[in-house]
Each structure stands twice: as C-alpha cells, then as structure tokens.
C-alpha positions, -999 to +999 in steps of 0.1 A: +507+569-241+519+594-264+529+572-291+501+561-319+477+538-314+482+499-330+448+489-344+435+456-347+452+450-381+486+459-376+486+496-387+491+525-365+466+554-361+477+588-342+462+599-312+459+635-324+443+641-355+425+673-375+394+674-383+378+695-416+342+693-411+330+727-430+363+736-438+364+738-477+375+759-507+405+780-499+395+779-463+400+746-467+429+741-483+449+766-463+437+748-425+450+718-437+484+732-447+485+748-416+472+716-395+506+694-413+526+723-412+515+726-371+527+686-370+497+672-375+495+636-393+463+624-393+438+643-412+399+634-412+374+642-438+343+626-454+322+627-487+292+642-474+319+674-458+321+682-502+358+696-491+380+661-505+392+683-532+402+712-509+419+688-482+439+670-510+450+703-522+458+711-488+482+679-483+500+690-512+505+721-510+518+711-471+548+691-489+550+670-462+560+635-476+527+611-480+543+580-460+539+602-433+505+611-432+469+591-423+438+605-441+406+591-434+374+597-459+340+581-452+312+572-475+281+583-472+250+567-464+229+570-500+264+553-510+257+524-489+260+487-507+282+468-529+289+490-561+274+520-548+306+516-522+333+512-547+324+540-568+319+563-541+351+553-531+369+558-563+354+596-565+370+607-531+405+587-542+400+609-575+391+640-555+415+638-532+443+631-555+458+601-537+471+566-544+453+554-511+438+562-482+446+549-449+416+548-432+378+544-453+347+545-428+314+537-434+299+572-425+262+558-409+247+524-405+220+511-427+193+514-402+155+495-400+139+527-408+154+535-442+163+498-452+141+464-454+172+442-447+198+468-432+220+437-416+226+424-453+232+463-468+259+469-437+275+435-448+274+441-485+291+472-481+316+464-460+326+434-480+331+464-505+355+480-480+376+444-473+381+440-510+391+478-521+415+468-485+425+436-506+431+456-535+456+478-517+436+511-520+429+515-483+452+504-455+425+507-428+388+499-425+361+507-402+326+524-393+314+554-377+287+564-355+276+521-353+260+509-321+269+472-309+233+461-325+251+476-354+283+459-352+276+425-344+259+409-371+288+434-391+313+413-370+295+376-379+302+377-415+335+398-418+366+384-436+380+418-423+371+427-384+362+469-376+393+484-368+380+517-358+342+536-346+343+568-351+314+588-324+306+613-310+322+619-279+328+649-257+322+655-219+283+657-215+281+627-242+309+596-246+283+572-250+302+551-224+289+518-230+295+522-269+333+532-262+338+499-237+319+478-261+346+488-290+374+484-262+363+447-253+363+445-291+392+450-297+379+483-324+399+518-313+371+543-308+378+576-321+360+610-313+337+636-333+326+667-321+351+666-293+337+700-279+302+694-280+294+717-310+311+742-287+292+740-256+312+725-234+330+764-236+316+780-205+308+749-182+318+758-145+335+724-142+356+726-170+363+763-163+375+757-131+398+723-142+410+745-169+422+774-148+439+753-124+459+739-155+465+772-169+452+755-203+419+762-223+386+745-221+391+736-253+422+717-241+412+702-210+382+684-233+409+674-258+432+661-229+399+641-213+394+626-247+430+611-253+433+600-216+402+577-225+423+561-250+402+571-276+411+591-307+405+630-306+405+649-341+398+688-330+384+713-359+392+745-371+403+772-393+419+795-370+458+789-367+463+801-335+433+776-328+448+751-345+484+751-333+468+754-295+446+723-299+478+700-303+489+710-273+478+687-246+507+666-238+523+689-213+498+678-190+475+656-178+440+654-156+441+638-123+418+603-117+397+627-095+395+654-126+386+628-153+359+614-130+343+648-127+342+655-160+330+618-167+298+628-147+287+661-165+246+657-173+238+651-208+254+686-227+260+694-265+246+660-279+246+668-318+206+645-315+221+624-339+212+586-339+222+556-361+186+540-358+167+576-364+181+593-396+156+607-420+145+592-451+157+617-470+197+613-476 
C-alpha cells in the first residue's frame, strides 16, 4: 500500500502529497523547498491559490530533478469553457515555469445556478483538458469537488475518462458515497482539507487513538485518509509540521479504529457545495 497509486490512464499518482493552499511569496517558495527537500513528490496548487509563481520557484530552487515530481494546478471556475480553459491553462504553465504538468483539475463544476446549460460548459471544458492532454502539456486530467450528477453526463461524452476527484475529506466529512461512487468508477479520489480546517485537533476520539499510537492528531487523520485509499495532500508552512506530516507509515489504525473515526458527527465541513457557489466568481 505504500507504493503510488496507478490511475485509470496509466500514470502513477503518490499517496502523500503537499498541499500550498495560502502559502505564497517567500513563504511560499521556501515550504515547497522544504516539502521536496522533506521527500515529498507530489505537490498541489491551483489558480485561484495566486501562489503558481511562488511554488514553481519553490521546485527549482529544491533542485530535485523534474521526472521526479507530480504537480497538479486547477483552473478556476470564471475560467470554465473551451478557450477560456486553454488560456488559463497556458498562464499557470507560464507561471509556474514548467514544460508540463502532470495533473490539470477542473477546480468546481459548472453548476445550474451560475450556468443555463452547465452539462455542455463541463463538457466543453473538459474537451479543453483531453486536447491540451493530446498535446502533451498535461499527463493527467481530472475534476475536483464534482458530485456523480456532476460526473456522469462528464463521463457520457469524454474521449478521455476522470482520472482523479479531488474533495474534501476528513473525519467528520468523507462524503462517503462520493468516494465509493469514484471507486466503482474507476476515478482515484484524492483529499482537501484533510484536517477539517483544523478542527478535527482536540476531538476526544482522535485524542485518545492518537495517544495510544504515540502519533499526532494530525497524523492519525492523515493515516485514516491513506488507509481509505484515497489521496491525502497535508498543508503547511512550518517544517517541523511539514516533515511530521509524512510520517504515517510506521503505523497503521486497527479495522475497529478506522470504523470509529468513520462515525464522527458531521465536524469541520468547509459549507462548500458544487451546486451552491455564488454568482460572483
């Protein structure tokens, strides 16, 4: 289980990545470093984060050779359609100072609310994303935060089928029938906010887990995550932090353990849903 995961089209995504979500200018730059310097390979930003620059700078000044690392971006929602998808593209290529990328999600779902034919501006886009894939500029291509109502009319006209959802999953919110929709699917699932925005840090059930394990909190939510199969990509700008959020493979959560934390009530959801984002982008 250790190994990285194969995705649908043949590539191979690590289990452990790090995440850069207000992490920017020098801050930034030197997390990153610190992150591939730490061993991590997979590093995750996004447009709408406004840190590509800093995380390219990051990879470089990390020297650690490109064929060994798997950076994901993700295009923004006001970027959503045919052209508006290439260019944005070509700006976080440019900003990140890369040949390619090896993963490219579409960041949010064109949803009823904001669109009069969202079906057609999910599949226009994504045709974007199979041809920029054709074109050699992205290895990978998938969505983020899509619901099944999302992904199947995605799925019907496709050349190119989802190879990853990224969501939000921690303990108090995995969206459970979400991740085994993926699963049957066939579309590796992969985790944001993987500590519940932080509060998941004080739970009496994952204090207790924790301190028979003689790990973190932090950890033993990390360690849930990647015994679900599912992609975990921890944040932060701390080094200590960093270096101690890789560390979950010198252990692992009993059937009995994962169940219990499986049934935590609703905590630390983000109230972010692909049908209900504002008008305003």
């Amino acid at each position: 289980m250790q190994g990285p995961i194969l995705l649908n089209d043949g590539h191979k995504i690590p289990r452990i990545g790090f995440g850069t979500y207000k992490a920017t200018d020098e801050e930034g730059v030197a997390s990153v470093k610190t992150a591939l310097q730490s061993g991590y390979r997979l590093i995750d930003t996004a447009a709408k984060y406004e840190n590509e620059k800093a995380v390219g700078e990051g990879i470089k000044a990390s020297e650690v050779p490109r064929e060994e690392l798997f950076i994901t971006t993700k295009l923004w929602r006001e970027n959503l359609g045919y052209a508006q998808a290439k260019k944005a593209f070509a700006e976080s290529l440019k900003r990140l100072n890369l040949k390619y990328i090896d993963l490219y999600l579409i960041h949010w779902p064109a949803n009823a609310k904001n669109h009069t034919n969202w079906q057609k501006t999910n599949a226009e886009t994504w045709r974007a994303l199979e041809d920029l894939q054709s074109e050699g500029t992205i290895k990978s291509i998938g969505v983020s935060n899509f619901w099944p109502e999302h992904l199947e009319p995605l799925l019907e006209t496709a050349r190119v089928k989802t190879a990853v959802n990224q969501i939000e999953f921690h303990p108090g919110y995995w969206q459970q029938a979400v991740t085994e929709y993926c699963k049957a699917q066939d579309i590796v699932v992969e985790s944001w906010s993987p500590l519940g925005q932080g509060r998941v840090f004080g739970h009496p059930v994952l204090e207790k887990v924790a301190k028979k394990h003689n790990k973190s909190v932090a950890q033993i939510c990390l360690r849930w995550i990647y015994q679900h199969d599912v992609v975990v990509i921890p944040k932060s700008t701390t080094p200590e932090r960093i270096k101690e959020n890789k560390n979950i493979l010198d252990f692992e959560l009993s059937v009995d353990e994962m169940r219990t934390i499986n049934e935590i009530p609703k905590m630390g959801f983000s109230g972010e849903l692909p049908n209900e984002w504002p008008d305003k982008v």
